[in-house]
ZAKE-441359 format. One line per field, with one value per residue (C-alpha): residue in one letter; z negated, y, x; residue number from 0; chain. Coordinates in pm, 1 decimal, always signed. Example, Ala and Ser with C-alpha at 12.3 -4.5 7.8 and 13.67 -1.06 7.14 Angstrom:
BEGIN
res <- (A | S) $
c3 <- (-780.0 | -714.0) $
c2 <- (-450.0 | -106.0) $
c1 <- (+1230.0 | +1367.0) $
n <- (0 | 1) $
chain <- (A | A) $
//
This chain:
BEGIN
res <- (X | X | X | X | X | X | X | X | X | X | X | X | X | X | X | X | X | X | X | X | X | X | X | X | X | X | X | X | X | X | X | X | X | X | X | X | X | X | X | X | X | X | X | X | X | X | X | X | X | X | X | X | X | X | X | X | X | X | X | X | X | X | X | X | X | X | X | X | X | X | X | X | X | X | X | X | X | X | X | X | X | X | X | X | X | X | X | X | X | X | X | X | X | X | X | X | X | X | X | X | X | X | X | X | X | X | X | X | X | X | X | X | X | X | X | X | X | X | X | X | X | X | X | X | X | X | X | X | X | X | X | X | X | X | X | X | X | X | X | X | X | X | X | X | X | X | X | X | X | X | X | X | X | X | X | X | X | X | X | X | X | X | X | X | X | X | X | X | X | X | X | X | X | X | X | X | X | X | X | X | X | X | X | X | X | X | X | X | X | X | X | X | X | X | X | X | X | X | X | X | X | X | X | X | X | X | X | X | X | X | X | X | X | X | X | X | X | X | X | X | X | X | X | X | X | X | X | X | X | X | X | X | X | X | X | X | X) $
c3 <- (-9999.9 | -9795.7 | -9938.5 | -9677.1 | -9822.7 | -10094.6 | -10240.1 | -10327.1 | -10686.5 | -10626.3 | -10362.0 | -10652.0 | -10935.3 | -10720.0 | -10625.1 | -10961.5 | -11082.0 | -10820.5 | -10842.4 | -11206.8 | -11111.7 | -10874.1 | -10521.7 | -10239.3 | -10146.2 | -9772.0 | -9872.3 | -9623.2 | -9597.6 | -9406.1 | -9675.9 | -9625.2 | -9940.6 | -10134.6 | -10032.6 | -10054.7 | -10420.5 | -10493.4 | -10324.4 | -10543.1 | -10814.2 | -10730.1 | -10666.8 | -10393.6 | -10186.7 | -9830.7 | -9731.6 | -9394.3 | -9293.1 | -9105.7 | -9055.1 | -9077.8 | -8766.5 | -8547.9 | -8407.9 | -8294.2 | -8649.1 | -8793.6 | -8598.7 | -8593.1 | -8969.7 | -8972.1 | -8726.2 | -9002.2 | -9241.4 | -9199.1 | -9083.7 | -9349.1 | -9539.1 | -9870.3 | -9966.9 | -9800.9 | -9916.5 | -9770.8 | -9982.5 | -9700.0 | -9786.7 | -9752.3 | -9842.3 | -9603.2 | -9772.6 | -9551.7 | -9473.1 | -9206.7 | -9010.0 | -9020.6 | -9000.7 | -8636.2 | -8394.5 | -8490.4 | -8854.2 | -8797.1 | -8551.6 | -8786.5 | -9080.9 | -8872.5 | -8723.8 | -9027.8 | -9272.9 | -9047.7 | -8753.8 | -8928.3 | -9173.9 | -8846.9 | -8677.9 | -9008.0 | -9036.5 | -8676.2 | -8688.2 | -8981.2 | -8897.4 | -8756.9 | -9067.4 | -9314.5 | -9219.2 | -9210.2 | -9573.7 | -9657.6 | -9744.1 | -9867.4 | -9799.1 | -9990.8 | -9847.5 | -9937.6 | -9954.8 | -10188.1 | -10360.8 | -10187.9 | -9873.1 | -10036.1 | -10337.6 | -10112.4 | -10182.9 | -9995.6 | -9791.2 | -9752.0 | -9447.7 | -9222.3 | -9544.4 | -9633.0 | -9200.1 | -9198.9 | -9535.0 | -9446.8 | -9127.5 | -9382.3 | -9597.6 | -9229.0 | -9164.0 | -9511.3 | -9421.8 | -9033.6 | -9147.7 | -9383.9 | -9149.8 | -8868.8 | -9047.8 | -9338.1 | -9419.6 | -9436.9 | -9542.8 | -9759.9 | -9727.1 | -9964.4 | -10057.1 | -10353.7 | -10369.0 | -10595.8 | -10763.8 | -10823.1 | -10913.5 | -11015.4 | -10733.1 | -10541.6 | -10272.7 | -10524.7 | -10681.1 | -10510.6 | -10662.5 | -11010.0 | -10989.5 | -11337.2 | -11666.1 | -11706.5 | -11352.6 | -11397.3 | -11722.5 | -11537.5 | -11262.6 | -11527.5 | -11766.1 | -11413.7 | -11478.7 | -11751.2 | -11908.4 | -11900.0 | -11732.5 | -11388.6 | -11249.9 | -11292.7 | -10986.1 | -11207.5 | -11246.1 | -10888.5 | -10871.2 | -11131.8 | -10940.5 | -10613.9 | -10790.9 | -10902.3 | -10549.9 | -10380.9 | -10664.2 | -10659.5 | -10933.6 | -10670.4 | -10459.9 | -10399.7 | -10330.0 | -10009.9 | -9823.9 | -10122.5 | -10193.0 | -10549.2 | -10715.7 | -10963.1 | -11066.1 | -11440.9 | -11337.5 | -11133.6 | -10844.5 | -11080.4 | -11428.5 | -11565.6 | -11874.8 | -12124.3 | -12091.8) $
c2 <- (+10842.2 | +10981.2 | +11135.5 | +11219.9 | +11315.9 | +11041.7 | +11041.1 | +11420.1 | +11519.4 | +11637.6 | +11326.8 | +11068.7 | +11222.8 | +11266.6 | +10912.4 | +10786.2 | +10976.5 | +10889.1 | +10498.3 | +10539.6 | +10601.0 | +10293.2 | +10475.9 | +10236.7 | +10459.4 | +10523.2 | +10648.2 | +10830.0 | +10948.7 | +10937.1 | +10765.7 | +10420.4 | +10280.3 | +10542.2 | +10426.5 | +10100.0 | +10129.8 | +10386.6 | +10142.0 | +9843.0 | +10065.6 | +10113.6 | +9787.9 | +9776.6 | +10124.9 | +10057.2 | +10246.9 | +10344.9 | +10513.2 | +10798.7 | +11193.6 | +11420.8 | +11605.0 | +11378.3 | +11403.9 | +10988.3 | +10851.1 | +11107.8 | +11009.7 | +10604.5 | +10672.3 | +10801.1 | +10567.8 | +10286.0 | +10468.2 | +10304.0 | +10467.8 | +10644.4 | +10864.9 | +11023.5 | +11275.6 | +11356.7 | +11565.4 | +11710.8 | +11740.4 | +11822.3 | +12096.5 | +12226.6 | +12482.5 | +12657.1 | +12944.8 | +13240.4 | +13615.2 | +13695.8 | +13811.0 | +13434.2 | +13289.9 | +13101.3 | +13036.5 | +12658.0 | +12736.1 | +12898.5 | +12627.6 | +12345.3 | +12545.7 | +12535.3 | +12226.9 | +12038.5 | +12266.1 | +12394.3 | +12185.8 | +11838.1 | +11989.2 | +12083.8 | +11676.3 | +11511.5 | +11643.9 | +11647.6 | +11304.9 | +11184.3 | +11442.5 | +11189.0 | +10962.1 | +11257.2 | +11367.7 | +11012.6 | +11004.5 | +11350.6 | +11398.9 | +11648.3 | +11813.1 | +12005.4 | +12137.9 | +12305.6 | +12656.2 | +12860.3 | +13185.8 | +13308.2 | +13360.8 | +13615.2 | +13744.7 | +13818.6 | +13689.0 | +13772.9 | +13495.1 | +13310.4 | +13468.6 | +13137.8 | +12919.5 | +13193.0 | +13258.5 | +12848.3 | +12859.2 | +13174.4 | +12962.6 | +12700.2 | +12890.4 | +13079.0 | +12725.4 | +12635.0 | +12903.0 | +12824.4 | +12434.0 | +12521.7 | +12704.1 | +12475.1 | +12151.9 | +12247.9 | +12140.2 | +11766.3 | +11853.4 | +12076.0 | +12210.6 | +12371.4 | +12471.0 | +12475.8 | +12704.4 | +12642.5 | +12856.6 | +12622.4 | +12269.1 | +12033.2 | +11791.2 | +11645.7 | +11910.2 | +12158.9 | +12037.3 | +12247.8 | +12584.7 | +12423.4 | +12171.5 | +12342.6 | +12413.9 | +12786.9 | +12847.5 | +12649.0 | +12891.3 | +13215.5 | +13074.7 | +12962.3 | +13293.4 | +13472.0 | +13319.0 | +13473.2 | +13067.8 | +13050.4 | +12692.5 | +12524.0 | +12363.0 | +11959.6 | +11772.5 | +11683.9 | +12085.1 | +12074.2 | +11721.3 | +11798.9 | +12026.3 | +11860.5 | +11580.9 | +11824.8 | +12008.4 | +11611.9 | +11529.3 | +11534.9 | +11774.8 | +12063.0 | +11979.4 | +12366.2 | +12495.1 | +12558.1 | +12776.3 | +12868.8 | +12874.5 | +12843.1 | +12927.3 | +12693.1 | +12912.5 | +13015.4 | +13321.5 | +13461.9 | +13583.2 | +13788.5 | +13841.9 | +14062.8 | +14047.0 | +14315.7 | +14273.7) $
c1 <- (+8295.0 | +8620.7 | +8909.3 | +9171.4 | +9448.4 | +9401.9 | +9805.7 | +9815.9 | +9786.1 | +9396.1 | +9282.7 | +9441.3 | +9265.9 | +8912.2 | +8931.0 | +8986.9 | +8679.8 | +8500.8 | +8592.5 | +8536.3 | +8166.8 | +8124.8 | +8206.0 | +8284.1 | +8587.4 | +8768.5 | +9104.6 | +9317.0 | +9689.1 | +10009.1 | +10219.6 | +10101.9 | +10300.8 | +10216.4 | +9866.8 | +9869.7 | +9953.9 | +9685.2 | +9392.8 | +9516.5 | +9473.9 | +9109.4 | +8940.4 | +8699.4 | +8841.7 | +8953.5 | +9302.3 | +9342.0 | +9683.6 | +9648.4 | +9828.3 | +9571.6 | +9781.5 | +9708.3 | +9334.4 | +9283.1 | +9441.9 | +9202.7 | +8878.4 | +8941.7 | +8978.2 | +8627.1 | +8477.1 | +8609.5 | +8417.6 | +8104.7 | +7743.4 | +7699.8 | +7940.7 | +7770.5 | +8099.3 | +8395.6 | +8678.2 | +8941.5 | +9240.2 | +9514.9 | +9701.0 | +10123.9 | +10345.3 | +10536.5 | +10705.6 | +10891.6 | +10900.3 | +10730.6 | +11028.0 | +11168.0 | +10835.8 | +10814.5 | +10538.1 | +10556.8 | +10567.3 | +10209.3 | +10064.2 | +10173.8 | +9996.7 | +9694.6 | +9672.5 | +9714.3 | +9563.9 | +9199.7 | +9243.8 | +9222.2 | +8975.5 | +8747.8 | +8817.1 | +8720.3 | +8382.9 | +8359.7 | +8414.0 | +8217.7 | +7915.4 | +7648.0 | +7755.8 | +7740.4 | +7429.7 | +7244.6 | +7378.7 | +7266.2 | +7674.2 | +7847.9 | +8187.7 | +8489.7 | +8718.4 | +9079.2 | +9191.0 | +9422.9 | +9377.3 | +9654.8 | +9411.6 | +9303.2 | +9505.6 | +9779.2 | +10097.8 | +10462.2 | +10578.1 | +10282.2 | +10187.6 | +10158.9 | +9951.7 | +9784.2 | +9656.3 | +9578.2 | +9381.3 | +9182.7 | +9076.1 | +8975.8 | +8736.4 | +8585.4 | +8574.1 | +8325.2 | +8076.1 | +8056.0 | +8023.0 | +7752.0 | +7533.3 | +7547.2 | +7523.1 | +7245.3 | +7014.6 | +7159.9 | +7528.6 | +7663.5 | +8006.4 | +8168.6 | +8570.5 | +8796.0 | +9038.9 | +9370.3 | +9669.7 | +9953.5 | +9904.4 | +10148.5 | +10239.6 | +10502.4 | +10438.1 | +10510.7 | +10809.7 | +11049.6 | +10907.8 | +10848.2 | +11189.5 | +11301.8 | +11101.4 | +11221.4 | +11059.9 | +10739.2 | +10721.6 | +10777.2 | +10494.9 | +10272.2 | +10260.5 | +10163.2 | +9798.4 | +9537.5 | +9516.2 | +9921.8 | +9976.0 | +10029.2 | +9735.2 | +9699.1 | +9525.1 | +9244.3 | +9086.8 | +9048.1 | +8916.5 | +8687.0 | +8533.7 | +8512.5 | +8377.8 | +8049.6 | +8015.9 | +7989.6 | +7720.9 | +7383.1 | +7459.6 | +7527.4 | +7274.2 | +7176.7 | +7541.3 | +7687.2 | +7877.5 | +8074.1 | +8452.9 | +8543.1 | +8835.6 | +9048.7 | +9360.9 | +9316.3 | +9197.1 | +9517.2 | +9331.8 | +9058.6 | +9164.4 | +9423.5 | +9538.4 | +9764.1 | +10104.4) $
n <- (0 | 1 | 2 | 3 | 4 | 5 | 6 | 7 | 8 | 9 | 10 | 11 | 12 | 13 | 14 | 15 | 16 | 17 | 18 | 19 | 20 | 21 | 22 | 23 | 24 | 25 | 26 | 27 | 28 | 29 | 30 | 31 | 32 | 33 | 34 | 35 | 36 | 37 | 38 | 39 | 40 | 41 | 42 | 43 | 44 | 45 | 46 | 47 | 48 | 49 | 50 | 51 | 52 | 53 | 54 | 55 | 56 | 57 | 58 | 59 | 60 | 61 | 62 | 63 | 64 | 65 | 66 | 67 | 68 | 69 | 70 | 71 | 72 | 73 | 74 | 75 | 76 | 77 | 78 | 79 | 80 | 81 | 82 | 83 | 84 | 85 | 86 | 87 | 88 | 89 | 90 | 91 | 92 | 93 | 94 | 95 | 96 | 97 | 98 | 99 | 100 | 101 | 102 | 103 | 104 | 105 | 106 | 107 | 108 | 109 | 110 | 111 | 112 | 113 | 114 | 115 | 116 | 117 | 118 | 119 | 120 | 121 | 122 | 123 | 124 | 125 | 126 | 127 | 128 | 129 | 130 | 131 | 132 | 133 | 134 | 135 | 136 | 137 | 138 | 139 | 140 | 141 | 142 | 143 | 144 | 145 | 146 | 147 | 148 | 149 | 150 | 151 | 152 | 153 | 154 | 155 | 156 | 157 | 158 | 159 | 160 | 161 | 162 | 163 | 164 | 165 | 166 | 167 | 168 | 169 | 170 | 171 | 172 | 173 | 174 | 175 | 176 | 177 | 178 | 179 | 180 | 181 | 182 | 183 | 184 | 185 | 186 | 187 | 188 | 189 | 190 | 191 | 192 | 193 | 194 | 195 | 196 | 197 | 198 | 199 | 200 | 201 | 202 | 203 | 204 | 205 | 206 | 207 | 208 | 209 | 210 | 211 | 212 | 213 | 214 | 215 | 216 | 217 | 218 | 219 | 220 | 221 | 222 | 223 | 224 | 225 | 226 | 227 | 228 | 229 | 230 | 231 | 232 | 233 | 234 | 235 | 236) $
chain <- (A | A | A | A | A | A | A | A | A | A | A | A | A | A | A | A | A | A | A | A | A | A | A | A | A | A | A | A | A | A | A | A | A | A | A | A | A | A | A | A | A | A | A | A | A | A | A | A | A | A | A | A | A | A | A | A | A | A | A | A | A | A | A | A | A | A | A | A | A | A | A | A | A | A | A | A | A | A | A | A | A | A | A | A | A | A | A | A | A | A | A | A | A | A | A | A | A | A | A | A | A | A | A | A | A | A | A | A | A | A | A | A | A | A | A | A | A | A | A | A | A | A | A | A | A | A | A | A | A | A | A | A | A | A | A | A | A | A | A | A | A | A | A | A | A | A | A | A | A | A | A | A | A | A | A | A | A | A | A | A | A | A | A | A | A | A | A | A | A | A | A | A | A | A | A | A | A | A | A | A | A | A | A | A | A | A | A | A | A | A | A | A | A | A | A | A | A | A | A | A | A | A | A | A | A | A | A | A | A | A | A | A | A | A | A | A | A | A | A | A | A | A | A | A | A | A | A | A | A | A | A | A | A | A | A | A | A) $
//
């Protein structure tokens, strides 16, 4: 099992669960002390520093994986908040590349293994792809690539692998910090949802956890929403 992306608030939690369950786990991530920490945590897992923006950290990774790779997830994602009139060129070519692009490389690179292992992938949108929300435009563009990405991935490698995404409102995590830093704004942010909280790493990892089981094993090409109902439900008030 792979989880690039391993020191985020959703790649933690999934490995824990997944360690938790036996996994021999590949973790993955730029922050090599941040990483380091996490795989002592987790007896067994093999870390492997490497930024998911760079294609030959990203497929070396992989190749270290092993011959067979069983689940891998792909919990990459940023926030890069602007109006479109200050948004740059780079701002949307960064989104991509580290958001679709390195989403595309890893299961590129891991395919032959995944589908000797009869794998399984998630990957990692937001609902803002497609609730529509103002300055998001450049996340929002590298996201909606992601989940184009899930059904193209599920055609072409199924039977063997399934590929799947998961697509999140806002979750608790350092990334995040700077829109929740105070209480009275993670309040404001949080009543904005029909369940009136933030999301935790572990409701997304929960569910990544199912859609790399055996559990899911007819479910593909599907992107699945973990927001507390923001991007359906609307509530009096």
């Amino acid at each position: 099992m792979v989880v690039i992306g391993a020191t985020g608030a959703v790649g933690a939690a999934l490995a824990r669960r997944r360690a938790a369950q036996g996994d021999r786990l590949v973790l993955v991530a730029r922050d090599g002390q941040r990483l380091a920490a996490l795989a002592a945590e987790l007896p067994g897992s093999l870390a492997v520093a490497a930024d998911a923006t760079d294609p030959a950290a990203l497929r070396a990774a992989l190749a270290g994986a092993g011959p067979a790779i069983d689940g891998l997830a792909y919990c990459v994602g940023s926030i890069a908040l602007k109006p479109l009139k200050r948004t740059t060129e780079a701002d949307f070519l960064d989104a991509f590349r580290l958001n679709a692009l390195g989403a595309a490389i890893a299961v590129q690179a891991a395919q032959e293994a995944l589908v000797t292992a009869g794998g399984a992938v998630v990957l990692f949108s937001t609902i803002a792809a497609r609730a529509g929300f103002p300055n998001h435009a450049a996340i929002a563009a590298a996201k909606g690539a992601v989940e184009g990405l899930t059904v193209a991935l599920a055609a072409e490698l199924a039977p063997a692998v399934r590929v799947n995404c998961i697509a999140p409102s806002l979750t608790r995590s350092a990334m995040a910090a700077p829109l929740i830093g105070n209480s009275q704004m993670a309040e404001a942010i949080a009543r904005q949802h029909p369940i009136p909280r933030l999301g935790e790493g572990a409701d997304s990892a929960a569910l990544a956890d199912f859609l790399l089981s055996a559990a899911a094993g007819w479910i593909t090409g599907q992107v699945f929403a973990v927001d507390g109902g923001r991007s359906t439900v609307r509530t009096r008030g």
